[in-house]
Each structure stands twice: as C-alpha cells, then as structure tokens.
C-alpha positions in Angstrom: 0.0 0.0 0.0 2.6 2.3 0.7 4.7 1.8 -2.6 1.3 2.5 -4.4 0.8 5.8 -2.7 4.0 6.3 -3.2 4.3 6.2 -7.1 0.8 8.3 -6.9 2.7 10.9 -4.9 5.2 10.8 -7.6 3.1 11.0 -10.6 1.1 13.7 -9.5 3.6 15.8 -8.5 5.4 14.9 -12.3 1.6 15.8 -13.7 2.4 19.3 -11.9 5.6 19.6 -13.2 4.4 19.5 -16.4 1.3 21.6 -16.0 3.0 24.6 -14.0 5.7 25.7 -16.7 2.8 25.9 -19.4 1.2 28.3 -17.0 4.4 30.1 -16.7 4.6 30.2 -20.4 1.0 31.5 -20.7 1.8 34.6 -18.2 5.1 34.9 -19.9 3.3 35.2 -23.3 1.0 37.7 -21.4 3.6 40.1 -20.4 5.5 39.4 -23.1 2.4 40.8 -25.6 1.9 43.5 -22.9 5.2 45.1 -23.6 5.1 44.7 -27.3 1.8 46.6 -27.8 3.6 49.4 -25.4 6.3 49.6 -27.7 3.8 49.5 -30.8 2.1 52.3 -28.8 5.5 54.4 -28.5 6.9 53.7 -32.2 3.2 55.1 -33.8 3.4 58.2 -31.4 6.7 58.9 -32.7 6.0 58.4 -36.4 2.8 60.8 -35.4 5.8 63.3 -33.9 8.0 62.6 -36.8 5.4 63.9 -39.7 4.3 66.8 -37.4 1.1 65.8 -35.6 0.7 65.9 -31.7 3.7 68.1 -31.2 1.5 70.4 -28.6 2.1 68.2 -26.0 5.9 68.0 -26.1 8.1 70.0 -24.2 11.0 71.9 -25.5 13.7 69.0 -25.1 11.6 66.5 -26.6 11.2 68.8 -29.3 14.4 69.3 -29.9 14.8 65.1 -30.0 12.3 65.1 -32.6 14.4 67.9 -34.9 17.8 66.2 -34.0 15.9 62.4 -35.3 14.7 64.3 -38.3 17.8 65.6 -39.7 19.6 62.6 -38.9 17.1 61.1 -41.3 17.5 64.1 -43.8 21.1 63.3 -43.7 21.0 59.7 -44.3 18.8 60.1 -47.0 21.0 62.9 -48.6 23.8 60.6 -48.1 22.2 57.9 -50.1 21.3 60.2 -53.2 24.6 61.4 -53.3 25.6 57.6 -53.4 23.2 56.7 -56.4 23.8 60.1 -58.1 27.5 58.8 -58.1 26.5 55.2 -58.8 24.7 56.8 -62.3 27.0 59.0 -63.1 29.7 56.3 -63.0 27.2 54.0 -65.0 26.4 56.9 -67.5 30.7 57.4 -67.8 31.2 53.9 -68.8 28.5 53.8 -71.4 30.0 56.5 -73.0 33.8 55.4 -72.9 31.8 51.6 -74.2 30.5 53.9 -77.3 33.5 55.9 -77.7 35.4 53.2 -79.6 32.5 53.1 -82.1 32.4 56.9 -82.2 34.0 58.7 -85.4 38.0 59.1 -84.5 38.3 63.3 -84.3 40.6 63.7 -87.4 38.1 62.8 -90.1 35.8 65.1 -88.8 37.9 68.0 -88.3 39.5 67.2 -92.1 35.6 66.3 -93.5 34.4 69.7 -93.4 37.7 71.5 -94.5 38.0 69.0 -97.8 34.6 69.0 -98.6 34.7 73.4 -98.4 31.3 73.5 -96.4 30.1 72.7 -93.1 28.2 69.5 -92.7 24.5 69.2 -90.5 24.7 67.2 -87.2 22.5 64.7 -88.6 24.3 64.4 -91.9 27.8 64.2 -89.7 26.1 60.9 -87.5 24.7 59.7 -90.1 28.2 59.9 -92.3 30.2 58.3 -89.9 27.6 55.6 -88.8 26.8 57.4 -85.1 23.8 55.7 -83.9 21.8 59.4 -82.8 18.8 57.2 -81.2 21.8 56.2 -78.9 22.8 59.6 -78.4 21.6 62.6 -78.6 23.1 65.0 -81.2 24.4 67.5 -78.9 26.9 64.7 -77.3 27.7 64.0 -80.8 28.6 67.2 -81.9 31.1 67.5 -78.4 32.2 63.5 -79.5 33.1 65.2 -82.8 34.6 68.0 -82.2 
C-alpha cells in the first residue's frame, strides 16, 4: 500500500511539473504581448511626432529630440542620393567610354568639313560616320566630334 501511494505521490507531482511551466509560459506570453503593444504604442506616437502631428504636447527637449531624429534622417537620405547620383554617373561614364570606340576618331571630322569646303548638318555628320543618334543625342555627338 505504501509503494502505491507512493508512485501516486510521484506521478502527481510529475503531472504538476508538467502543468505549471505551461502556465508560466502562458503569463510569460502575457507580459510578453503587454510590452510589445507598449512599444507599438511608442513607435506610432513617434511616427505621429515625426510627420508633425501631436507636437503640442511636447516640451521643449523632446522637441528638440524630434528635430535632431529628423535631420539625422535628412542626412542619411542625402547621403544615399549622393551615393546613387555617383552610382549613375559612374554607370552613365562607362556607357559613354563603351561607345567611344565606335564613335568617329576626331581627325576625319575636323578634315571632313575642311575637304569637302562647307560645313556638314549634325545629322548628316552621325549619319556619315555611322553614329547611332537614337543612342545619343546629337548634342553629345557634336562635343564627340569636335
């Protein structure tokens, strides 16, 4: 008899073992959710700060937080156009010097016009020396030419 309460003793307490960390884990989750939905609470605030609404309420040093937050955004950003605006101007650069090896060499057109005793048309001039113009516009060619 006392071996068989025993092992019940045992089991039951293993059977609350098991039960009591899932209703740890359940107020865990709780509190867990409780702080994230603060935080969710505090990020939209601040985006509501950030693009100017609800600013009566702060006082003059979070205001000043909220400027200092914005143009360190203003400056990333700037920082990141700069970077493309390189990135393209590099890319443009290349596709020229690719073209440029196709492009007419610059002593037959300075000699074309001289032997021929007039002065060619831009269009005439691409189209003479096989300068694709749908490529590039007939101002770069004139400057490729010349």
């Amino acid at each position: 008899m006392d071996t068989i309460l025993e092992r019940y003793e045992r089991y039951a307490y293993a059977e609350k073992m098991l039960t009591a960390p899932e209703t740890e884990t359940q107020a865990s989750w709780t509190l867990e959710s409780s702080k994230l939905k603060a935080k969710i609470e505090v990020l939209e605030r601040n985006i509501r700060h950030y693009v100017g609404e609800d600013l009566e309420q702060l006082n003059l040093r979070e205001l000043q937080y909220v400027e200092q937050q914005l143009e360190t955004a203003l400056k990333r950003i700037r920082t990141k156009k700069l970077k493309e605006n390189e990135k393209n101007s590099e890319h443009q650069d290349s596709m020229l010097q690719m073209l440029q090896p196709h492009s007419v060499p610059s002593f037959a057109t300075t000699s074309a016009p001289i032997f021929m005793g007039a002065a060619m048309r831009e269009e005439e001039l691409a189209q003479t020396h096989s300068v694709s113009t749908s490529m590039i516009p007939l101002w770069m060619i004139r400057h490729i030419n010349q």
